[in-house]
C-alpha positions in Angstrom: -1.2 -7.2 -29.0 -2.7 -4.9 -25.7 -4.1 -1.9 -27.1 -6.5 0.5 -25.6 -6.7 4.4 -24.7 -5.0 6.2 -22.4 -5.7 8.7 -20.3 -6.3 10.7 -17.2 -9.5 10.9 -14.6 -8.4 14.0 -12.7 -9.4 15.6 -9.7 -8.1 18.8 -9.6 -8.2 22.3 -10.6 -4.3 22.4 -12.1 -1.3 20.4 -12.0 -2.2 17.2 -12.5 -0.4 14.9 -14.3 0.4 10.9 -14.5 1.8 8.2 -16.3 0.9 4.3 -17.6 3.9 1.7 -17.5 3.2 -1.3 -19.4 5.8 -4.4 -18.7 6.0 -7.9 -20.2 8.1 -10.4 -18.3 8.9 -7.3 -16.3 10.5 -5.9 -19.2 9.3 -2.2 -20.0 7.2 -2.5 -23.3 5.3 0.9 -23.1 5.8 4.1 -21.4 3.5 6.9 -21.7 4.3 10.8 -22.6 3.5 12.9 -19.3 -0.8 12.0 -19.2 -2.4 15.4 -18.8 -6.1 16.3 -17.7 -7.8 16.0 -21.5 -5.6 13.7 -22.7 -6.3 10.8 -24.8 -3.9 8.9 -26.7 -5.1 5.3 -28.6 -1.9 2.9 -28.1 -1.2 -0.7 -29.3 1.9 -2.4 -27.9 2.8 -5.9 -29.5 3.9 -8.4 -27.3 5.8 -11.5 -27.7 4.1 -15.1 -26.5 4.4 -16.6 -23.8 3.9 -13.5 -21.6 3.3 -11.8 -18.5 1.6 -8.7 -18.6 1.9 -6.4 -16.1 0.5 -2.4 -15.9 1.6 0.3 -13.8 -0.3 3.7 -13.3 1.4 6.6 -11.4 0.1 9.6 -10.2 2.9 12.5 -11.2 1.2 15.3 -9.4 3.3 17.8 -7.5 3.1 16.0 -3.9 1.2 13.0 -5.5 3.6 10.7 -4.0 2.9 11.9 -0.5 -0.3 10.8 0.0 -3.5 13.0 -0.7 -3.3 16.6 -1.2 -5.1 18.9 -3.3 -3.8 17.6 -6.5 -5.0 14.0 -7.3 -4.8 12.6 -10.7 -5.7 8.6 -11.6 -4.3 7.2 -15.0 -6.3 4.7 -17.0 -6.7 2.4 -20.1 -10.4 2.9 -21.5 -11.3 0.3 -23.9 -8.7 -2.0 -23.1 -8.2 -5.5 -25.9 -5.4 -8.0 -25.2 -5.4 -9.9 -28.7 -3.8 -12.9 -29.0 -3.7 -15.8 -31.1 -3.4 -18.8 -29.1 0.1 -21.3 -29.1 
């Protein structure tokens, strides 16, 4: 089980907006809502054994994937726990 909190650490005034991807054995196993400055959502994904765990964190701003511009937003996973119980 991965579980932790999502969010977003923004940097601007209006806008901003991102989004956590989280894959197992590059299979998509989690995909947030649209993250929003204030945002918080607690998530727990269970995942399968043997794994390989993989996370992805987009910035979604307007112009965010063209480099650095007024409106900069970083996802992130606070308290983040992968729980597992051996083989």
């Amino acid at each position: 089980m991965f579980s932790g909190v999502v969010g977003l650490d923004d940097d601007s005034d209006d806008g901003s907006s991102g989004a956590i991807v989280i894959t197992v054995d590059d299979t998509r196993v989690y995909h947030s809502s649209a993250l929003t400055p204030g945002m918080s959502l607690p998530v727990s994904v269970p995942i399968a054994k043997p794994y390989r765990l993989g996370i992805q964190l987009s910035d979604t701003s307007p112009g965010g994937t063209e480099g650095h511009d007024e409106v900069e937003a970083y996802p992130a996973i606070g308290d983040p726990a992968l729980r597992c119980t051996g083989l």
